[in-house]
C-alpha positions as MATLAB code, in Angstrom:
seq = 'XXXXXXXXXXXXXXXXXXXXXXXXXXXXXXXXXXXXXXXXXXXXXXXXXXXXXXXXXXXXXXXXXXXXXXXXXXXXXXXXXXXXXXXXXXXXXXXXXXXXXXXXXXXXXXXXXXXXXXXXXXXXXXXXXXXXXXXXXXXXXXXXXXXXXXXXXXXXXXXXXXXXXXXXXXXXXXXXXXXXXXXXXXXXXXXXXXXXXXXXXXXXXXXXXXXXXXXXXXXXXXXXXXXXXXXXXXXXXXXXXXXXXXXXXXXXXXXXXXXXXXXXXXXXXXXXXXXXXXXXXXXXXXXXXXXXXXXXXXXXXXXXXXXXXXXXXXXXXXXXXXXXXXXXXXXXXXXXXXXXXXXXXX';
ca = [
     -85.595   -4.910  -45.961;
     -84.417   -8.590  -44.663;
     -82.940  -10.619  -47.068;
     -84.974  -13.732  -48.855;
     -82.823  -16.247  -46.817;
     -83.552  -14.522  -43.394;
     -80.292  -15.277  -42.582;
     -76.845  -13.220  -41.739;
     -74.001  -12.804  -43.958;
     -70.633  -14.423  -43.080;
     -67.533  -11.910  -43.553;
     -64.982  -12.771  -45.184;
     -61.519  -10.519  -45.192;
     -59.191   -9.862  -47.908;
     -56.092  -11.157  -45.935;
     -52.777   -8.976  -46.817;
     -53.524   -7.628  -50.429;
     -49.805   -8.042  -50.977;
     -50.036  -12.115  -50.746;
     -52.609  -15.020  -52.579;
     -55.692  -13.914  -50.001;
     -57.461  -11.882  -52.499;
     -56.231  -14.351  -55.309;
     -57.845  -17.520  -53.486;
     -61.117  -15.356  -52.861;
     -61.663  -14.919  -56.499;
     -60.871  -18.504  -56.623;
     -63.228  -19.727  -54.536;
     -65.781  -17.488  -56.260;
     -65.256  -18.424  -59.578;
     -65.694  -22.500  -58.243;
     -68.182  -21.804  -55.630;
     -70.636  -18.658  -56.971;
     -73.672  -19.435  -55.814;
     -73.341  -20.405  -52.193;
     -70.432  -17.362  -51.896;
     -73.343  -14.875  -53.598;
     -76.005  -16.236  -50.964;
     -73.892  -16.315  -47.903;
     -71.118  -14.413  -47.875;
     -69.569  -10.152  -47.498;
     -65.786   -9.443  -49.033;
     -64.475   -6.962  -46.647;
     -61.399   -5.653  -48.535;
     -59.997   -2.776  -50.675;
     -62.684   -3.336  -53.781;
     -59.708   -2.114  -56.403;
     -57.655   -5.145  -54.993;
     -59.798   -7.628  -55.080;
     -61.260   -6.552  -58.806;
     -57.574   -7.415  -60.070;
     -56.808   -9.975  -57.928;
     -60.483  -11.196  -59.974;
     -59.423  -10.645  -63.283;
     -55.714  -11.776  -62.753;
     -57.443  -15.103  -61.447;
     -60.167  -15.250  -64.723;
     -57.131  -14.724  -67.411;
     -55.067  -17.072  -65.806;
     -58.367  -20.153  -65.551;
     -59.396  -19.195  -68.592;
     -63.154  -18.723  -67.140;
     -65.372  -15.573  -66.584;
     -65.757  -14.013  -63.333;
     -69.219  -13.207  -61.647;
     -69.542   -9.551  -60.954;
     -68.763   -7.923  -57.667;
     -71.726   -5.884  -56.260;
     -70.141   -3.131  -53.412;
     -71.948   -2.566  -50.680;
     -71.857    0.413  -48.353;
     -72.510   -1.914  -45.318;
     -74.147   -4.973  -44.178;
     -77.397   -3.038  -43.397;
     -77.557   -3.201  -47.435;
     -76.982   -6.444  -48.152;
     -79.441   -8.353  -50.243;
     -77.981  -12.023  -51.726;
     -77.565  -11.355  -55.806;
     -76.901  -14.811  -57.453;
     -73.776  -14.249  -59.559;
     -72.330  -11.352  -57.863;
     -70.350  -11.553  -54.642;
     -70.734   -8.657  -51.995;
     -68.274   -6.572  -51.582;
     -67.381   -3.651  -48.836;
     -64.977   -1.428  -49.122;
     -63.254   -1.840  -45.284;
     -59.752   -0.371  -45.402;
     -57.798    2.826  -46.681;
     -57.233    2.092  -50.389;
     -53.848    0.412  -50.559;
     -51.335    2.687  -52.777;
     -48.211    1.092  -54.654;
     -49.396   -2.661  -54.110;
     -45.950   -4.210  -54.520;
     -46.848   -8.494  -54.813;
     -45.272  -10.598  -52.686;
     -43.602   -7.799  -50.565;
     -44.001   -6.566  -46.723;
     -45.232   -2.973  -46.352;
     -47.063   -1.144  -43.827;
     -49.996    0.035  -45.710;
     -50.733   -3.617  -47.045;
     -50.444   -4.733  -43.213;
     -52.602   -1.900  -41.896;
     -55.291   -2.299  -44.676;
     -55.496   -6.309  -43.330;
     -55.856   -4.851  -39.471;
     -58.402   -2.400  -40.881;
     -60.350   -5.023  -42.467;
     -60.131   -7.264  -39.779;
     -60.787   -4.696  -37.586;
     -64.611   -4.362  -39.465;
     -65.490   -7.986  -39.783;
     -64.770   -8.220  -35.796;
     -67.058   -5.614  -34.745;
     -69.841   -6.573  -37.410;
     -69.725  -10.025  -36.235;
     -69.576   -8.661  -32.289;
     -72.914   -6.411  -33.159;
     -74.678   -9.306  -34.445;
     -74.480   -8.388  -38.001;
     -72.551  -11.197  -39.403;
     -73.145  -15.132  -38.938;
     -69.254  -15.862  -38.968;
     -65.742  -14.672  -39.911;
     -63.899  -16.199  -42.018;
     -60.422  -14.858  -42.967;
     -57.704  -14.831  -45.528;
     -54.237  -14.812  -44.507;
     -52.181  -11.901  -43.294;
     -49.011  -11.574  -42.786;
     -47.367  -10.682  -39.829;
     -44.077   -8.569  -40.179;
     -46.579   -6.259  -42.572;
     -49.159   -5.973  -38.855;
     -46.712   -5.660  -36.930;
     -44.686   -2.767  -39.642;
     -48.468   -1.034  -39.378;
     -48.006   -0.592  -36.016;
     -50.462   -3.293  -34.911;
     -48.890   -5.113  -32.445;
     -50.511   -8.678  -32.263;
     -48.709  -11.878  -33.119;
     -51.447  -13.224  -35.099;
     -55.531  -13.146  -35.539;
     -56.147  -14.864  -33.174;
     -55.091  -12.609  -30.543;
     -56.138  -10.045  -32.411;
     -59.572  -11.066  -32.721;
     -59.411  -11.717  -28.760;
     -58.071   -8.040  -28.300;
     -61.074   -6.985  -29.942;
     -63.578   -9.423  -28.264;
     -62.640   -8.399  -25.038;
     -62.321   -4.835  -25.206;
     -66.329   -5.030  -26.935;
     -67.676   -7.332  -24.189;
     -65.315   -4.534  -21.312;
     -63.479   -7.209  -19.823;
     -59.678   -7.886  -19.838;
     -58.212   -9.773  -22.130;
     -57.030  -12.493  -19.939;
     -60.736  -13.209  -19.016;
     -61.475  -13.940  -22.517;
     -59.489  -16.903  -22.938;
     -58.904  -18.394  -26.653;
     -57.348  -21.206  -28.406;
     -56.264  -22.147  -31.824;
     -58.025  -25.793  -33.129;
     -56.466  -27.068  -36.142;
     -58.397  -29.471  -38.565;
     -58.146  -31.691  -41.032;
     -60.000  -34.664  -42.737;
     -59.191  -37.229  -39.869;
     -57.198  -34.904  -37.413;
     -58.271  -32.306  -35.182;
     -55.988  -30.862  -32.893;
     -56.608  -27.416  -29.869;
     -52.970  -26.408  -28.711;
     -52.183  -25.285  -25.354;
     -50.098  -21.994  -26.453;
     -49.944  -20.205  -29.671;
     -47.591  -17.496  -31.252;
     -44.736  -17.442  -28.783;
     -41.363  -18.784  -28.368;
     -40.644  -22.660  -27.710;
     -39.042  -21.709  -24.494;
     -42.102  -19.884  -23.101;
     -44.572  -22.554  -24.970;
     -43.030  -25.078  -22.640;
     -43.538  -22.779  -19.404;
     -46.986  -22.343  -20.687;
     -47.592  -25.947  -19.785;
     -49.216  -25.623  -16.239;
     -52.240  -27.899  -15.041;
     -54.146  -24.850  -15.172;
     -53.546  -23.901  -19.221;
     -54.296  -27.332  -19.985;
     -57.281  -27.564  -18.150;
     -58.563  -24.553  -19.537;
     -57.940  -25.820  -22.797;
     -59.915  -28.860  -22.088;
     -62.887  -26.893  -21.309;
     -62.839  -24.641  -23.654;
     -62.445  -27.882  -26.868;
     -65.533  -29.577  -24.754;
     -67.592  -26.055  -25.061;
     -67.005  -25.838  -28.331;
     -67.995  -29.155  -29.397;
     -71.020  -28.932  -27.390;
     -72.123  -26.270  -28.820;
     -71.556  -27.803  -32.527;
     -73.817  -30.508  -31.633;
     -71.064  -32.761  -30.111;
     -71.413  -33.251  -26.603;
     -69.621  -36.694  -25.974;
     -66.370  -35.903  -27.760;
     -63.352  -37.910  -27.278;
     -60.611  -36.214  -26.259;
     -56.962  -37.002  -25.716;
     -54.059  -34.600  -24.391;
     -50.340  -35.265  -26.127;
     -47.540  -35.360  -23.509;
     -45.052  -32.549  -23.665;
     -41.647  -35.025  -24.347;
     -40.310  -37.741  -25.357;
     -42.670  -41.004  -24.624;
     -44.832  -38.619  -22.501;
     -42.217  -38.548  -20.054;
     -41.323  -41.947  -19.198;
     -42.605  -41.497  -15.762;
     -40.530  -38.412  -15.209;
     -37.215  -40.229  -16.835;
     -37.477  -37.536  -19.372;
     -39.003  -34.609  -17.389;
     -41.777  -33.605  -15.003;
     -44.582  -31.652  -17.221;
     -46.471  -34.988  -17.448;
     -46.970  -35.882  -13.650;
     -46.765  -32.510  -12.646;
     -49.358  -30.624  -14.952;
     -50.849  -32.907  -17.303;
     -51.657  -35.648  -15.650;
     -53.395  -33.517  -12.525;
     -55.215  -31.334  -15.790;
     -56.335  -34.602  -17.459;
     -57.787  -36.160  -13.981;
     -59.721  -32.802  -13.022;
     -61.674  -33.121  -16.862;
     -62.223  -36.627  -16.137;
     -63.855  -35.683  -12.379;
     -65.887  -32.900  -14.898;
     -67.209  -36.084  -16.957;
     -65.041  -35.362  -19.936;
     -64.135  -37.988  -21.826;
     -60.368  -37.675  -21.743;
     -57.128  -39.851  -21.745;
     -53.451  -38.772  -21.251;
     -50.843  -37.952  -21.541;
     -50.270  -39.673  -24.796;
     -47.252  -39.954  -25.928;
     -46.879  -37.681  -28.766;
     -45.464  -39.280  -31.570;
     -48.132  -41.617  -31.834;
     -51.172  -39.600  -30.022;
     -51.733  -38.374  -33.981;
     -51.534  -41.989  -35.653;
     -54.128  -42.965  -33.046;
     -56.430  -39.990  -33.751;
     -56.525  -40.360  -37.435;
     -57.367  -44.468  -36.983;
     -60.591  -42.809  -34.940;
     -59.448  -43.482  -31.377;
     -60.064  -39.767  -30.895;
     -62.066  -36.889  -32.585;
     -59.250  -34.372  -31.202;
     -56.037  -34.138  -29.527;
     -55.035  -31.264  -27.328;
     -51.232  -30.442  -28.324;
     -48.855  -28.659  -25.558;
     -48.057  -26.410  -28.315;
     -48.143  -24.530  -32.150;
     -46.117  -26.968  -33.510;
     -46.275  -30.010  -32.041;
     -50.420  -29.767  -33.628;
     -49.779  -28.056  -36.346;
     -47.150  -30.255  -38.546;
     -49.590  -33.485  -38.231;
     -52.241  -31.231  -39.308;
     -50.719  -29.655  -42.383;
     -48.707  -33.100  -43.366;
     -51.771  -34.656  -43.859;
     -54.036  -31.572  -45.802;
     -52.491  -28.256  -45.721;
     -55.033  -28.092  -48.799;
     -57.919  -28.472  -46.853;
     -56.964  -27.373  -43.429;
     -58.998  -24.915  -41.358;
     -57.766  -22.687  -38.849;
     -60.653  -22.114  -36.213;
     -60.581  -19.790  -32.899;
     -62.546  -21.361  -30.375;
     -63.499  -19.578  -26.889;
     -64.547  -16.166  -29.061;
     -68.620  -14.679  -28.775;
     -68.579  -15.267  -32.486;
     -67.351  -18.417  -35.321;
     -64.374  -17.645  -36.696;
     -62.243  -19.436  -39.207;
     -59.368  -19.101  -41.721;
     -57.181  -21.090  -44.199;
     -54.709  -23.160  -42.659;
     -51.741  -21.431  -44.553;
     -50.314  -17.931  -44.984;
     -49.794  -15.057  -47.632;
     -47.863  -17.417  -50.016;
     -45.539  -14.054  -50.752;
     -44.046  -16.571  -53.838;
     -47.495  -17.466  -55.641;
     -48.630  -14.107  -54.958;
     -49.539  -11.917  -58.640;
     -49.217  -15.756  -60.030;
     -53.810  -16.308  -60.015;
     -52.494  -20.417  -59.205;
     -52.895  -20.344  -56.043;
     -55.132  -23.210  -54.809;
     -58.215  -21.813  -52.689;
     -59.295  -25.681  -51.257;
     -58.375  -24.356  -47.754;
     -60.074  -21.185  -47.848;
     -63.210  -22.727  -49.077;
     -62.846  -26.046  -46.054;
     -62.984  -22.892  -43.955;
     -66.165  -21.111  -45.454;
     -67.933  -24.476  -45.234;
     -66.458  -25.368  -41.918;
     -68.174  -21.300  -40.454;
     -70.447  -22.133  -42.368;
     -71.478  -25.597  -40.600;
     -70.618  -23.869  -36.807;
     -72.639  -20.750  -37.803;
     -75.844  -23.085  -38.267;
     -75.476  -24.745  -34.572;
     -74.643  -21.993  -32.698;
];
């Protein structure tokens, strides 16, 4: 039977049941339990998150709503006061808080794993996911530098096509800043080769695709330089004239409504004033410190360029504040409400 809101559930995972993921879940929960009860799936390892709850109660001093586990989505009917639960992983043995471990890493793959291909089979309106932590993946024998190539991995091998035809790209936000970078998870020296007029034009398109199809088909873009002063006409290097310039004046020939390169220790100043609703950055963290200097509590991770809205917390496991029940779930719930609003216009 459909449920009363004739609408999909969003999915969130657990994150790394080692770090604050489960922690911030409950937290969210026991501020938000109404809209989490009406819109959203846990998938997780239900004996985690049930003392991640009660560690996150005792410490507030408030109640928890119930938990209602769910076989699958196919079962899922909206229970006001109880938040859905699956259980989506192996059940994690010897939890050790705050530490890296294989079976905590593999039980975040395995969850991820099962919001992915929910989401891919139309089940699920959105994914939205705590944070995992990567030395536990990569210990579980799951070999991707982050979700967001992970969720790619999985994209393309659903859809049969290779990866590299399924490009992706991280967007950062903020209130005031939004920023798409160029490369992601790998070193600065390959981040830099990565900087070719045709990465940045493909970033381009794929910020203006997404935008459009969130309702925002004018937006105003503008693309950081790679160095110093954006170059100084080639005083300082070549990446400007030589890629980003030629990347820039292709968008602009698509009707894009582009500038740069910017030089990119003010590009972000000029942003946040409103000169720009995002800036593409040449790489993870020339976009990401603006972004989490101005709201690391409120930041939202979003992959863009995926069949499916996905989002997470702008912030990782928190390995110290993990077993604590303070850690502060602002971000996690900026990113339910930010799937949330993408969910609704795509």
């Amino acid at each position: 039977m459909p449920n009363p809101l004739n609408r999909l559930p969003m999915v969130l995972t657990m994150g790394d049941p080692a770090g604050i993921g489960p922690e911030i879940i409950a937290g969210a929960m026991i501020e938000h339990p109404d809209l989490l009860a009406k819109e959203v799936v846990v998938a997780g390892d239900v004996r985690v998150l049930r003392r991640a709850g009660e560690l996150v109660a005792k410490e507030r001093g408030l109640a928890l709503p119930e938990w209602l586990e769910l076989t699958g989505l196919d079962s899922w009917q909206p229970q006001v006061g109880r938040l859905a639960v699956v259980q989506a992983c192996e059940p994690v043995r010897d939890l050790q808080m705050g530490q890296v471990s294989a079976s905590s890493g593999l039980a975040a793959a395995q969850c991820i794993e099962w919001a992915a291909n929910r989401a891919l089979q139309g089940m699920a309106s959105a994914v939205v996911t705590a944070p995992i932590h990567k030395e536990a993946l990569s210990a579980a024998g799951v070999h991707h530098p982050g979700h967001t190539e992970f969720f790619q991995a999985l994209a393309a091998e659903h859809l049969g096509v290779k990866v590299d035809s399924l490009p992706v790209r991280m967007m950062l936000s903020c209130p005031g800043l939004c920023t798409v970078l160029v490369s992601i998870h790998v070193s600065l020296r390959e981040a830099i080769a990565a900087v070719t007029s045709a990465q940045v034009l493909q970033t381009l398109r794929l910020t203006v695709d997404h935008f459009q199809r969130c309702g925002h088909p004018r937006v105003r873009i503008a693309v950081a330089g790679l160095n110093p002063h954006a170059g100084e006409g080639g005083l300082f290097g070549r990446e400007e004239i030589d890629a980003i310039a030629p990347a820039v004046q292709a968008a602009q020939a698509d009707g894009v409504q582009v500038v740069g390169p910017v030089a990119p220790d003010t590009v972000f100043m000029r942003a946040r004033r409103g000169e720009f609703d995002v800036v593409i950055a040449m790489y993870h963290d020339q976009g990401l410190i603006p972004v989490k200097l101005l709201g690391l509590d409120e930041g939202v991770n979003t992959t863009i360029g995926l069949p499916f809205v996905r989002t997470s917390p702008d912030h990782g496991t928190a390995f110290d504040l993990a077993g604590t029940g303070r850690a502060n779930p602002a971000s996690l719930w900026a990113a339910i409400e930010a799937a949330r609003g993408m969910s609704l216009q795509v």
